[in-house]
C-alpha positions as CSV (number, residue, x, y, z in Angstrom):
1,X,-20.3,-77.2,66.8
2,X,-20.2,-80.2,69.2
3,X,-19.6,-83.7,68.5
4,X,-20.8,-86.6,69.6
5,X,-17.9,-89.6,71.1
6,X,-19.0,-92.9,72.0
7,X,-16.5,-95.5,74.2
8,X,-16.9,-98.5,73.5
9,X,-18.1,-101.5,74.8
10,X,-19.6,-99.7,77.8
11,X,-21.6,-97.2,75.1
12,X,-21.1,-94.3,77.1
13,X,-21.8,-91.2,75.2
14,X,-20.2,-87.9,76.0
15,X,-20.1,-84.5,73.9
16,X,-17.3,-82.7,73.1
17,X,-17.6,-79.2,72.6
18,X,-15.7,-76.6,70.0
19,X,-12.3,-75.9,71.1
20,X,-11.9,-79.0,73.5
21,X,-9.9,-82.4,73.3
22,X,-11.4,-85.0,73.8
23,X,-10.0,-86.0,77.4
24,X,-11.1,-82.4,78.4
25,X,-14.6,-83.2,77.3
26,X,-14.4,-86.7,79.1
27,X,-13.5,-85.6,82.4
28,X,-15.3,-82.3,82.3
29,X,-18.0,-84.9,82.2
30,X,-16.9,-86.7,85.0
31,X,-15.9,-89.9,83.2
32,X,-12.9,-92.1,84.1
33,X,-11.1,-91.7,81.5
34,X,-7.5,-92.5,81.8
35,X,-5.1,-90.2,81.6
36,X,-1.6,-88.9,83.3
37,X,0.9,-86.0,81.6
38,X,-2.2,-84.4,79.2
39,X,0.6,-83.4,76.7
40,X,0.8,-86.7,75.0
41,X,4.3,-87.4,76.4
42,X,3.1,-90.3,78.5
43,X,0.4,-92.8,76.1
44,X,-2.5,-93.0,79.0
45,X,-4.8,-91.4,77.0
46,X,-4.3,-93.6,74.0
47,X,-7.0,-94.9,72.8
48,X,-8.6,-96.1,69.2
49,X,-10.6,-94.8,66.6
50,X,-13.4,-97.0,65.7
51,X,-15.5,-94.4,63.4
52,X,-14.7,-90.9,62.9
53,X,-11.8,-88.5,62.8
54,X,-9.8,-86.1,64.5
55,X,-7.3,-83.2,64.0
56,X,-4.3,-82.0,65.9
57,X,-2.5,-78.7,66.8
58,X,0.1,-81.0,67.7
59,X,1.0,-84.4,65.7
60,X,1.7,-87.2,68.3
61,X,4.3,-89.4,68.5
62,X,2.6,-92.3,66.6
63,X,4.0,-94.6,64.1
64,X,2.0,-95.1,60.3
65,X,0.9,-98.5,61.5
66,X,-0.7,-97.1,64.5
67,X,-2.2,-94.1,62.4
68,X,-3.6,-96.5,59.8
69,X,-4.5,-98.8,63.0
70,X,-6.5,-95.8,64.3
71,X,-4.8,-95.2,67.5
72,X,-5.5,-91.5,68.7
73,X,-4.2,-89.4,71.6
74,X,-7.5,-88.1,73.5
75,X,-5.3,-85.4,75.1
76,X,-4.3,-83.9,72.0
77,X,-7.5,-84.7,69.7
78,X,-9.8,-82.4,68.3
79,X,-12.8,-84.0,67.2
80,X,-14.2,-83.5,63.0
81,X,-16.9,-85.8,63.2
82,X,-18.7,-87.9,65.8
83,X,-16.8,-90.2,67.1
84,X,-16.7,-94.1,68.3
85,X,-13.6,-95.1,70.4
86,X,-12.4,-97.7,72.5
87,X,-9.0,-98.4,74.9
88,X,-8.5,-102.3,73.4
89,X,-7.6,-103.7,70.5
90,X,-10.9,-105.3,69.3
Protein backbone atom coordinates (compact mmCIF):
# COMPACT_ATOMS: atom_id res chain seq x y z
CA UNK A 1 0.00 0.00 0.00
CA UNK A 2 1.53 3.43 -0.72
CA UNK A 3 1.70 6.35 1.44
CA UNK A 4 1.48 9.67 0.98
CA UNK A 5 4.83 12.25 2.42
CA UNK A 6 4.55 15.79 2.30
CA UNK A 7 7.98 18.22 2.88
CA UNK A 8 7.27 20.93 4.28
CA UNK A 9 7.21 24.39 3.76
CA UNK A 10 7.62 23.83 -0.02
CA UNK A 11 4.35 21.23 0.11
CA UNK A 12 5.82 19.03 -2.19
CA UNK A 13 4.00 15.71 -2.18
CA UNK A 14 5.70 12.56 -3.20
CA UNK A 15 4.44 8.75 -2.76
CA UNK A 16 6.24 6.21 -1.29
CA UNK A 17 5.53 2.86 -2.35
CA UNK A 18 5.50 -0.78 -0.22
CA UNK A 19 8.86 -1.88 0.42
CA UNK A 20 10.70 1.63 -0.08
CA UNK A 21 12.40 4.23 2.34
CA UNK A 22 11.46 7.18 2.10
CA UNK A 23 14.77 8.77 0.37
CA UNK A 24 14.28 5.90 -2.29
CA UNK A 25 10.77 7.15 -2.94
CA UNK A 26 12.15 10.86 -2.96
CA UNK A 27 14.78 10.60 -5.41
CA UNK A 28 13.13 7.84 -7.49
CA UNK A 29 10.93 10.93 -7.94
CA UNK A 30 13.45 13.10 -8.82
CA UNK A 31 13.40 15.29 -5.74
CA UNK A 32 16.43 16.95 -4.12
CA UNK A 33 16.45 15.45 -1.28
CA UNK A 34 19.60 15.46 0.67
CA UNK A 35 21.33 12.71 1.28
CA UNK A 36 25.11 11.08 1.29
CA UNK A 37 26.12 7.38 2.84
CA UNK A 38 22.14 5.90 2.51
CA UNK A 39 22.95 3.63 5.59
CA UNK A 40 22.25 6.20 8.16
CA UNK A 41 25.97 6.44 9.15
CA UNK A 42 26.26 9.96 7.98
CA UNK A 43 22.78 12.30 9.26
CA UNK A 44 22.07 13.97 5.60
CA UNK A 45 19.01 12.46 5.37
CA UNK A 46 17.76 13.60 8.74
CA UNK A 47 14.89 15.10 8.66
CA UNK A 48 11.55 15.57 11.08
CA UNK A 49 8.38 14.17 11.57
CA UNK A 50 5.67 16.53 11.62
CA UNK A 51 2.55 14.04 11.40
CA UNK A 52 2.73 10.38 10.89
CA UNK A 53 5.06 7.48 11.63
CA UNK A 54 7.53 5.22 10.44
CA UNK A 55 9.21 1.82 11.20
CA UNK A 56 12.73 0.56 10.86
CA UNK A 57 14.57 -2.72 9.93
CA UNK A 58 17.28 -0.89 11.37
CA UNK A 59 17.03 1.47 14.68
CA UNK A 60 19.20 4.60 13.95
CA UNK A 61 21.50 6.10 16.03
CA UNK A 62 19.13 8.71 17.67
CA UNK A 63 18.90 9.82 21.06
CA UNK A 64 15.11 9.71 23.12
CA UNK A 65 15.04 13.54 22.86
CA UNK A 66 15.39 13.43 19.18
CA UNK A 67 12.88 10.32 18.99
CA UNK A 68 10.30 12.25 21.07
CA UNK A 69 11.49 15.38 19.02
CA UNK A 70 10.46 13.48 15.83
CA UNK A 71 13.70 13.40 14.09
CA UNK A 72 13.65 10.46 11.49
CA UNK A 73 16.30 8.96 9.07
CA UNK A 74 14.67 9.01 5.50
CA UNK A 75 17.26 6.47 4.39
CA UNK A 76 16.26 3.94 6.77
CA UNK A 77 12.39 4.82 7.18
CA UNK A 78 9.59 2.85 6.22
CA UNK A 79 6.51 4.70 6.12
CA UNK A 80 3.04 3.40 8.41
CA UNK A 81 1.00 6.29 7.72
CA UNK A 82 1.07 9.34 5.43
CA UNK A 83 3.47 11.43 6.29
CA UNK A 84 4.39 15.31 6.81
CA UNK A 85 8.10 16.16 7.23
CA UNK A 86 10.41 18.89 7.19
CA UNK A 87 14.55 19.35 7.33
CA UNK A 88 14.26 22.56 10.10
CA UNK A 89 13.44 22.78 13.36
CA UNK A 90 10.13 24.72 13.08
Amino acid sequence: MTKRVVLKPQNLEFIVEEGQTVLEAALNQNLAFPHRCMVGACASCLCRIESGAVDYDLEPLLTEKEKQQGWMFSCLAYPKSDLVITFGDE
